[in-house]
N, C-alpha and C positions, 0 to 999 in steps of 0.2 A: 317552783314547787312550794306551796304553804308550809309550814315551820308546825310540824307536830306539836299538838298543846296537853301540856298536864297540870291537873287539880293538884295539891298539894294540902292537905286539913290537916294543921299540928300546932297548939300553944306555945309551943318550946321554941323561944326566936333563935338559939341556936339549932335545934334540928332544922326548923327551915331555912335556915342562910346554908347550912353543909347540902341541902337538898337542891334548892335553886343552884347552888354551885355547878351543883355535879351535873343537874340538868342543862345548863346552860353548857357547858363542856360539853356536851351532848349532840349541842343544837338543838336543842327542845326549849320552846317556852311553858315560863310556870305562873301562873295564877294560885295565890297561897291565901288562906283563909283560917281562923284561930277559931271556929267554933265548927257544929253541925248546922244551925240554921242558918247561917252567909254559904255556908258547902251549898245546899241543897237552893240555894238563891241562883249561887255561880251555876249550878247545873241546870235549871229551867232558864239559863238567859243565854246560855254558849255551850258549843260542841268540844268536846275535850276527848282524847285519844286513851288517858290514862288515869287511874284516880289512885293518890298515895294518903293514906286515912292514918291519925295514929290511932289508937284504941281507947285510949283516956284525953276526952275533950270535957271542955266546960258546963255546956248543956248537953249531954249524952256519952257515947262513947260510940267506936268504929262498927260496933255490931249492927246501931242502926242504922248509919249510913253507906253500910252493906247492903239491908235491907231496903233501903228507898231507891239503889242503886237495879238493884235487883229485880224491883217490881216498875221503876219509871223508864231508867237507862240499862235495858238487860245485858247489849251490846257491849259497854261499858267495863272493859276490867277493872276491877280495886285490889290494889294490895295493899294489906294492913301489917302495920309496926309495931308489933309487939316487946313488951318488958322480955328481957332475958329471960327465960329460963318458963314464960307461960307459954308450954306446949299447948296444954288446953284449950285455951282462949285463943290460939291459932287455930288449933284443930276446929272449935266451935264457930269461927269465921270462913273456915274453908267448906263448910258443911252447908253453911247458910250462901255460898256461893261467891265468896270470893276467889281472886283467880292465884295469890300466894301470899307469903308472907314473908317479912323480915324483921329482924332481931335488935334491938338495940343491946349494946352500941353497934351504931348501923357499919356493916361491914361493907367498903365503897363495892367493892367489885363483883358482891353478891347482888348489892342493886344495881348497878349495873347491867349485870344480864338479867334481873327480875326484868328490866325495864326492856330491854330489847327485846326478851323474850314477849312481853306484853303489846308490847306496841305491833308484833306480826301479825295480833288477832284483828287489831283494828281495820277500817279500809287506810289505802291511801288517800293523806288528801287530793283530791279532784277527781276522785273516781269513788266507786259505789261498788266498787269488789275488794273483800276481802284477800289478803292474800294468805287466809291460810286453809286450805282443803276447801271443796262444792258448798253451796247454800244449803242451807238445814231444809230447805223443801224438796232440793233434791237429794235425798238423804241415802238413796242407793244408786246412785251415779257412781261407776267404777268402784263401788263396793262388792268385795268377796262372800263378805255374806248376803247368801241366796237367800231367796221365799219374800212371797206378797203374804204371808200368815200375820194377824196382827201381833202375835209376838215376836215377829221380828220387825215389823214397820215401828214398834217401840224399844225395841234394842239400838235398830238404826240412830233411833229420834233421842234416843238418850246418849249411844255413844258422842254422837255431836257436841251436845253440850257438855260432857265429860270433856272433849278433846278441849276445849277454849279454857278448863280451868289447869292447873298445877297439882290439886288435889291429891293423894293417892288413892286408889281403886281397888277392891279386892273384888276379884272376879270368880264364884263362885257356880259350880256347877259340872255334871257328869263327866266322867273319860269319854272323851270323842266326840264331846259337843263342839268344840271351838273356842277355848277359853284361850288361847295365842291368839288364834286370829282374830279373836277379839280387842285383844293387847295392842296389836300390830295396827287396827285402825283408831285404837284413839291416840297410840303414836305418829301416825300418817296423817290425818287431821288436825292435828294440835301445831304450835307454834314451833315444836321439836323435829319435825319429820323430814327437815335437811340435815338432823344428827343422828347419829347412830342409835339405834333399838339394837340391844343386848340381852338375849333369853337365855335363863339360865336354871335346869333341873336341879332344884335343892336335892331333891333324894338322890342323884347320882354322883355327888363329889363326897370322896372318902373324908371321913370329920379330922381325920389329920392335917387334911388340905386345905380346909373350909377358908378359916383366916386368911393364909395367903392366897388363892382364889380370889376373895371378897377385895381383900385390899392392897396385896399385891406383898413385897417384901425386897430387902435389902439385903446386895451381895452379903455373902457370911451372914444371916441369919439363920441357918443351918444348915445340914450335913446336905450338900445338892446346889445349893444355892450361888451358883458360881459367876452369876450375873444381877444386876438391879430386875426387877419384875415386875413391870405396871398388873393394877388387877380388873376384875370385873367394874366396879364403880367407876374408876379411871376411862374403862373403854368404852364406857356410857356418857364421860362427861358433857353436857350441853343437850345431852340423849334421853332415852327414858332405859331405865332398867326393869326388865319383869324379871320375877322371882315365882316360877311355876312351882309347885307343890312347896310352895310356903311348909306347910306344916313339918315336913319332915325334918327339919332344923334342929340337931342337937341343942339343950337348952342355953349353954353356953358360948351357945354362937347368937342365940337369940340376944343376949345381953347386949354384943357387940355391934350387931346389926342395929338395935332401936338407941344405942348411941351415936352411932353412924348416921340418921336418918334424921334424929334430932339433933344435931351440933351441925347436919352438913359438914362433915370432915371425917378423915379416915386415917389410920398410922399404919401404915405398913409395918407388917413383921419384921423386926429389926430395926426399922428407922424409930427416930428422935420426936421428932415432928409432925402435927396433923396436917394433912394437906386438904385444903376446902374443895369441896365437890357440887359439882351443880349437876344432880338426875333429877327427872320425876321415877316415884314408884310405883308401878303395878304389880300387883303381886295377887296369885292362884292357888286353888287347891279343889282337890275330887274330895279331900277329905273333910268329915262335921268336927270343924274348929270351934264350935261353941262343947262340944264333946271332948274334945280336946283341951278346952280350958278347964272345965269340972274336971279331967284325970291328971289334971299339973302337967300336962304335955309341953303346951303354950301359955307364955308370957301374954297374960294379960293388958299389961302396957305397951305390949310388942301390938296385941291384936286392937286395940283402940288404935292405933298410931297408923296402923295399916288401912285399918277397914275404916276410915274417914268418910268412904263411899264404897255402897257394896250393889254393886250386877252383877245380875242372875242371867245364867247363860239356860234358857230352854231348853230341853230336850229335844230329840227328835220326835218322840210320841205325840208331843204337845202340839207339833206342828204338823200335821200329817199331811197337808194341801201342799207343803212346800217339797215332797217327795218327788212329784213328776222333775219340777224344774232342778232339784238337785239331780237328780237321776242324768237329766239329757247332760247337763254339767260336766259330769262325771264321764258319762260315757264318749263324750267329745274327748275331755285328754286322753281317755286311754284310747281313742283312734288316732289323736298327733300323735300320743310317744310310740305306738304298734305301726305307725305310718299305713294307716288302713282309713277307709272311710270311717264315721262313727256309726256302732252298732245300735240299730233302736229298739226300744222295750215292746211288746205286743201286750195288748188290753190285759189278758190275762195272766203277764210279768207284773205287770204298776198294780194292778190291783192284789195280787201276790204281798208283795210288798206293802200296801197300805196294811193290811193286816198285820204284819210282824212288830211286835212291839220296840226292837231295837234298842236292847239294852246298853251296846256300843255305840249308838247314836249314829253322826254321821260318818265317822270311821269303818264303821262296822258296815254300812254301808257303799262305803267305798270298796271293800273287801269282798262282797257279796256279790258285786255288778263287775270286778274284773274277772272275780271267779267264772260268772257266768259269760264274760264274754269269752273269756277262751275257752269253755267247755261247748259254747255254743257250735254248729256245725254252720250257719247261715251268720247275714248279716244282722239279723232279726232273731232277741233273747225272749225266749217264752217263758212260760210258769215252770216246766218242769225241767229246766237248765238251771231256776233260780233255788241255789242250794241253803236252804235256810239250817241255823242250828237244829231246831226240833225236828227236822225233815231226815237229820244223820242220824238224831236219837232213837226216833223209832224206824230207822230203816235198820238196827243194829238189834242181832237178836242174845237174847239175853237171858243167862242159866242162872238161879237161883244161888251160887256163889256171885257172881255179879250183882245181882240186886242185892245181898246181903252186903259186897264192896261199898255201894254205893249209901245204904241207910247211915254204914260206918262213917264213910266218909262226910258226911251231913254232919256227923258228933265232933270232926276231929279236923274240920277248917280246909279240908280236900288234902289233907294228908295220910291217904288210905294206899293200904302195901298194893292193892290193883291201881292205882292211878301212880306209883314207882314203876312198876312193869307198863304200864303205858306210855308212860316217859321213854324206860329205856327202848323198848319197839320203836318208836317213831323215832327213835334216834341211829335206829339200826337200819328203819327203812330209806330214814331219807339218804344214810351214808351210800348203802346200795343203791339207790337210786343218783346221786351224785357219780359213783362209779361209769354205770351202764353211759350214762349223758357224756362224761369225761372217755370212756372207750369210743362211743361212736362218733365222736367231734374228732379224734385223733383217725380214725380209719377214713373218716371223708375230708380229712386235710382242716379240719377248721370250717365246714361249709356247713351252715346253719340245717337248711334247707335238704341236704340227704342225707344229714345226719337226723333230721326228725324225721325224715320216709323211713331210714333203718329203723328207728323206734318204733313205728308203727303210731307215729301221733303228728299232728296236725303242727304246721310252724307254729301258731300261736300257742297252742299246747307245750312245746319246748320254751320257747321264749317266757313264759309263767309260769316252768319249772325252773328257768334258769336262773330266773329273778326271786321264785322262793327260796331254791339254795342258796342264795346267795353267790350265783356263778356267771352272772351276765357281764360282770368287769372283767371276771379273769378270761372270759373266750373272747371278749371284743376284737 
């Protein structure tokens, strides 16, 4: 097998002797060069797996041999060496498309995995396949996200190239478009996707817990703490970490986080020492973060640090072609998990559909087609099984104290004393209906099937009640 080759561009005859070392320890060969025009010589005259750039060369600097890298050898990963403490001028080489960076002084073992991590993008030598995720032309090969719409054949086309760099990404766009499973494949595609992906809801950890959450904490660091505690960064290491609803990050966790992110290192609650961490970050939000920084929500430095790269996840309105083929999608799993054939849509279901504008995107979605498949009586969901919002609104009639509820509620953010009483009703209903479900399970011994004949409702009908209550674990 050929002997992996890396460029090496740096003035500094001690930086390149600690380089060639480490490479060489490696088993890598190096080709070392002290300017940008011998760089850009060595690279039209030989195939090289890796390019290590420092930032300050003699006739230029690393940003333009980013750039020629970029437009001659796109393939090509560069990681650039940056001065201590120039987050910037990282950030502005990781934007212009390089694949990461490190620090002087060079920390061996952080290059180390820069370098292993880089070299998975490359092919093997003797072979012409990459090993890391499908060819960018087949860019929805085993991808989850669905639709031929051209805003997604440019989500695909872009997550790709997202996956091959280190960068981090902030992935911005509606509740229930897919901002994970967007995360998920430029983890899956990238050089990380044999380590762990760690998602993690900022708004749902109590701000007491944040810290140790984040980075974990040392027996006796307080009142609970009765064991050492690896944290989230830790269970990402070599991984990628996404941070879903970024914004809700009390601000003094923001501080700690964009220290974390720029040192590469973390100190657990309690402990002495920072431990170095190797994630990429993705990190999400439903909410307008540029709105957020005008109200002092968000750390400014936090959201530069973040949003290095920002994808836009489309809606579903935007893509309305890609509706059928979600649809069949959809209605295939819920015929495996109902162990039923899959139920299909009638002309005038899909076109139903195309009309709704789908504020919950493809969640909402989702929501809509299991409803109707258990409401449906055949194998076949038609228009008027398909229970749209506006279809409940005006099928509800409505006294002139209710529309007066309702303007109220418009003033007051849906916190109007009729949508309290609507709360507690459905919480009344559904207990009674959890009853009636839990009595006729017990009178037919556990048997699904006559205890939905006693109800007077169809198995599938029970079965997505049982799963709305929340009861299909406990009757199993």
């Amino acid at each position: 097998m050929s002997i992996r080759h890396v460029l090496v561009v740096d003035d500094e005859p001690d930086i390149c002797e600690l380089l060639e070392i480490t490479l060489s320890r490696m088993g890598l060969e190096t080709t070392t060069t002290m300017a940008l025009e011998p760089a850009r010589e060595q690279l039209a005259q030989q195939n090289f797996d890796l390019c290590l750039t420092d930032m300050r060369l003699p006739d230029g600097d690393g940003l333009d041999l980013v750039r020629h890298i970029q437009q001659h050898h796109p393939c090509l990963p560069v990681a650039v060496i940056t001065a201590h403490g120039s987050v910037d001028t990282a950030v502005q080489a990781l934007k212009l498309g390089a694949f990461d960076f490190v620090s002087k002084p060079v920390d061996l073992k952080q290059l180390r995995e820069l370098i292993d991590t880089a070299l998975r993008l490359t092919p093997d030598p003797g072979t012409s396949e990459s090993r890391v995720g499908p060819d960018l032309a087949d860019a929805d090969d085993g991808s989850p996200l669905l639709g031929q719409s051209a805003a997604m054949r440019r989500l695909r086309d872009t997550i790709h190239k997202l996956a091959r760099s280190q960068a981090p990404v902030f992935i911005s766009g509606e509740s229930g478009s897919g901002k994970e499973l967007v995360a998920r494949e430029i983890h899956r595609l990238g050089p990380r996707s044999g380590r762990a992906f760690v998602p993690v809801n900022c708004g749902a950890i109590p701000t007491e817990l944040m810290e140790s959450e984040f980075f974990g904490h040392r027996k006796g660091a307080f009142t609970g703490a009765t064991q050492d505690r690896t944290g989230l960064f830790q269970a990402a290491e070599g991984g990628t970490l996404f941070l879903d609803e970024v914004a809700d990050l009390p601000l003094p966790m923001q501080v700690k986080l964009l220290r974390a992110i720029q040192e590469r290192a973390i100190k657990p609650v309690g402990g002495t020492d920072e431990l170095p961490v190797d994630v990429r970050i993705l990190s999400a939000t439903h909410h307008d973060l540029d709105k957020a920084l005008q109200e002092g929500r968000f750390r400014q430095d936090l959201y530069y640090r973040l949003n290095v790269i920002e994808l836009r996840v489309p809606p579903l309105r935007e893509r309305r072609e890609d509706i059928p083929q979600l649809s069949e999608h959809i209605l295939r799993e819920i015929g495996a998990q109902w162990g039923i054939a899959p139920p299909e849509l009638a002309p005038d279901a899909l076109e139903t559909l195309r009309g709704h504008p789908f504020p919950g995107n493809v969640r909402e979605l989702e929501n809509i087609l299991e409803r109707a498949a258990t409401l449906s009586d055949g194998p076949r969901i038609h228009a008027d099984t398909i229970d749209l919002p506006a279809n409940r609104a005006s099928a509800r009639s409505m006294d002139p104290a209710d529309e007066a509820d309702i303007e109220a509620n418009a003033d007051t953010g849906g916190r109007s004393p009729s949508g309290s009483r609507d709360v507690a009703l459905d919480a009344q209903l559904a207990d009674q209906e959890r009853q009636a479900i839990a009595t006729a399970l017990r009178q037919t011994g556990g048997n699904r099937t006559a205890a939905a004949r006693l109800l007077g409702l169809s198995f599938r009908q029970l079965r997505y009640r049982l799963k709305k209550l929340g009861l299909d674990q406990e009757t199993q």
